[in-house]
Residue frames as qw, qx, qy, qz and C-alpha x, y, z in Angstrom:
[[0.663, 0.322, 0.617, -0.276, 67.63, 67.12, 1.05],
 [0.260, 0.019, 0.684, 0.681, 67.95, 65.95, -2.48],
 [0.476, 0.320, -0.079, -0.815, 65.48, 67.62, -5.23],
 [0.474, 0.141, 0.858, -0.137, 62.69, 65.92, -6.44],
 [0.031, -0.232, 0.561, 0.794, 62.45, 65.89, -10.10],
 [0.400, -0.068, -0.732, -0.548, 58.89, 63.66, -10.61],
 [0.161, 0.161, 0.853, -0.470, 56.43, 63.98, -7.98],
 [0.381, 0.257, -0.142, -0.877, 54.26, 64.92, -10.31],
 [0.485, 0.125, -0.807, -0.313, 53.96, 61.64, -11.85],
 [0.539, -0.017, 0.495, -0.681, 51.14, 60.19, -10.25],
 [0.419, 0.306, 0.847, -0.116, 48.85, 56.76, -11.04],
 [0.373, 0.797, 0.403, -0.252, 46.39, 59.39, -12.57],
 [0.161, 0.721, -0.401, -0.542, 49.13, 61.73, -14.76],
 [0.235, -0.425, 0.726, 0.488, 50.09, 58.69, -16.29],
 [0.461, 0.422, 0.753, -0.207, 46.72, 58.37, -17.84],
 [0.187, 0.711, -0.082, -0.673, 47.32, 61.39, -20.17],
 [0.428, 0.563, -0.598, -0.376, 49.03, 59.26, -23.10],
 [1.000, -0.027, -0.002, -0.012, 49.79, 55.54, -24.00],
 [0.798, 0.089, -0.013, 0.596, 53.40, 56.59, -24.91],
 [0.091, 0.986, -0.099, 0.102, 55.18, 59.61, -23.43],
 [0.720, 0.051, -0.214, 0.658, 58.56, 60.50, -23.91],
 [0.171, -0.983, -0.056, 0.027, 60.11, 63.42, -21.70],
 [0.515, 0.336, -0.303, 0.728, 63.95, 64.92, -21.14],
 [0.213, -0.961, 0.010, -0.178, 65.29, 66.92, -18.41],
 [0.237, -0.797, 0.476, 0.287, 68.48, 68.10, -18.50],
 [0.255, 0.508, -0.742, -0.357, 70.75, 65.13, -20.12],
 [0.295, 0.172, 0.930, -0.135, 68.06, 62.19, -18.81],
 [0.509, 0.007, -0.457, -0.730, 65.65, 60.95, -21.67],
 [0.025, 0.020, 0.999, -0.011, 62.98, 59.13, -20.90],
 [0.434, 0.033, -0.646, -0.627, 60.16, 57.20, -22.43],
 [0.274, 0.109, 0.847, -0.443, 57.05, 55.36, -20.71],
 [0.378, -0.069, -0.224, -0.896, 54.78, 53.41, -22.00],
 [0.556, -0.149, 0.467, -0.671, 51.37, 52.64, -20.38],
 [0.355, 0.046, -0.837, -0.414, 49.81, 48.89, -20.34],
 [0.491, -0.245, -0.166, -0.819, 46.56, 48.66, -19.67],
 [0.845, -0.110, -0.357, -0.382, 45.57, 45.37, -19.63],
 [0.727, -0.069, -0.454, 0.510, 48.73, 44.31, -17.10],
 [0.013, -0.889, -0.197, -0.414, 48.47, 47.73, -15.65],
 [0.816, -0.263, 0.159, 0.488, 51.77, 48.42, -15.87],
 [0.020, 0.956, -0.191, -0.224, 54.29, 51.23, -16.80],
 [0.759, -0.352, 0.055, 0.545, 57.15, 50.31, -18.64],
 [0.244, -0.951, 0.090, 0.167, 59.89, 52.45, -18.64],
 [0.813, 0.093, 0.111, 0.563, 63.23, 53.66, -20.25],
 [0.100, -0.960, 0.057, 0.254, 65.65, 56.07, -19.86],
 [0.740, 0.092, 0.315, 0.587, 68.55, 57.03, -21.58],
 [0.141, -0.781, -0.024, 0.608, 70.62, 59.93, -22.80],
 [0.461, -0.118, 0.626, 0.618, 71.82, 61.67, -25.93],
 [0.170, -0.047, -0.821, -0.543, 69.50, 60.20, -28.59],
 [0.621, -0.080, 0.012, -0.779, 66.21, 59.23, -29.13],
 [0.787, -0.116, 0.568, -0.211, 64.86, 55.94, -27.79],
 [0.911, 0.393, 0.113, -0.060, 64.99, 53.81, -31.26],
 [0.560, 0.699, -0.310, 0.320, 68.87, 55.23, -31.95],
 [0.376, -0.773, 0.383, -0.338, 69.89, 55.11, -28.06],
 [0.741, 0.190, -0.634, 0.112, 72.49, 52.43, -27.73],
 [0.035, -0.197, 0.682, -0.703, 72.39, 53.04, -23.25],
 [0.567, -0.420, -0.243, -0.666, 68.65, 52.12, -22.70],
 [0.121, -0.010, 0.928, -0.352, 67.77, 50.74, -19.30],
 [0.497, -0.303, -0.511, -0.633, 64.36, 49.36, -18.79],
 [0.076, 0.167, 0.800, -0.571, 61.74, 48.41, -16.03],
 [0.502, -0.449, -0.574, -0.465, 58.12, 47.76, -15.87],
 [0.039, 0.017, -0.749, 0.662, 56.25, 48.89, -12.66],
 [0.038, 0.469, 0.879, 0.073, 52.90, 48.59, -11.61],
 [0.022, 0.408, 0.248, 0.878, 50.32, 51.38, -12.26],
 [0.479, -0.748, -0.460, -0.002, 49.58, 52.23, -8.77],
 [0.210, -0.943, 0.152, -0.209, 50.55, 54.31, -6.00],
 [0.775, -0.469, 0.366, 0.212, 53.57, 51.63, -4.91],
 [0.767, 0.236, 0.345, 0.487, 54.63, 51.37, -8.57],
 [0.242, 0.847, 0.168, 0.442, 54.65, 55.08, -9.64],
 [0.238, -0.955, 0.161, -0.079, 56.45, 55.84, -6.30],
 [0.734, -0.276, 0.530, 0.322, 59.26, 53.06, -7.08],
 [0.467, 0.655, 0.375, 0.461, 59.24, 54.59, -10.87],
 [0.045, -0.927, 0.223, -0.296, 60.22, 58.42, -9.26],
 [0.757, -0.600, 0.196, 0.170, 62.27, 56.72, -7.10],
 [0.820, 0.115, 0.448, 0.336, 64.32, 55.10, -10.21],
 [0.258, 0.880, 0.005, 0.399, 63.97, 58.68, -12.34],
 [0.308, -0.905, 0.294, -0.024, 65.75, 60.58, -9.34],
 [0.853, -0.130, 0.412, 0.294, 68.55, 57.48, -9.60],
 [0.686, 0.531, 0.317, 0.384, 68.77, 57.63, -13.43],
 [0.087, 0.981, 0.080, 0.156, 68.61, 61.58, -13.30],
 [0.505, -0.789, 0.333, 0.111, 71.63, 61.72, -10.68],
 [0.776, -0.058, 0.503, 0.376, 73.69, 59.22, -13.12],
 [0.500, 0.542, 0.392, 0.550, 73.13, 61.24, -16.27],
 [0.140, 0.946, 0.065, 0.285, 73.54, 64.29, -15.08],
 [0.694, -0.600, 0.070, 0.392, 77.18, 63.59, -12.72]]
């Protein structure tokens, strides 16, 4: 069974900040919260910091339990790419 890196991330964790950025291992990545579309979006990338990162993907999911578990889904992806 593969490890799960972000079950933590939950509807409710992502209430902590408007903009959080995190790392683990050689995946960066950066989420920030919209309220009013209540929506996550999202970017990952490696290296650098978001503003100097010339790899950024992006996505925008919704800030529920379907979007936040298609948003870990995508981390574990990303995570497995940046870290091969």
């Amino acid at each position: 069974m593969m490890e799960r890196h972000f079950d933590y991330m939950t509807p409710t964790w992502f209430k902590r900040a408007h903009l959080y950025t995190g790392s683990l291992d050689a995946l960066r990545y950066r989420f920030r919260m919209d309220e009013e579309k209540a929506a996550i979006e999202a970017a990952v990338y490696a290296e650098v910091c978001y503003e100097e990162a010339r790899d950024v993907e992006e996505r925008t999911f919704s800030w529920d339990e379907d979007g936040t578990r298609d948003l870990r889904a995508w981390l574990e992806e990303a995570y497995v790419k940046h870290n091969a």
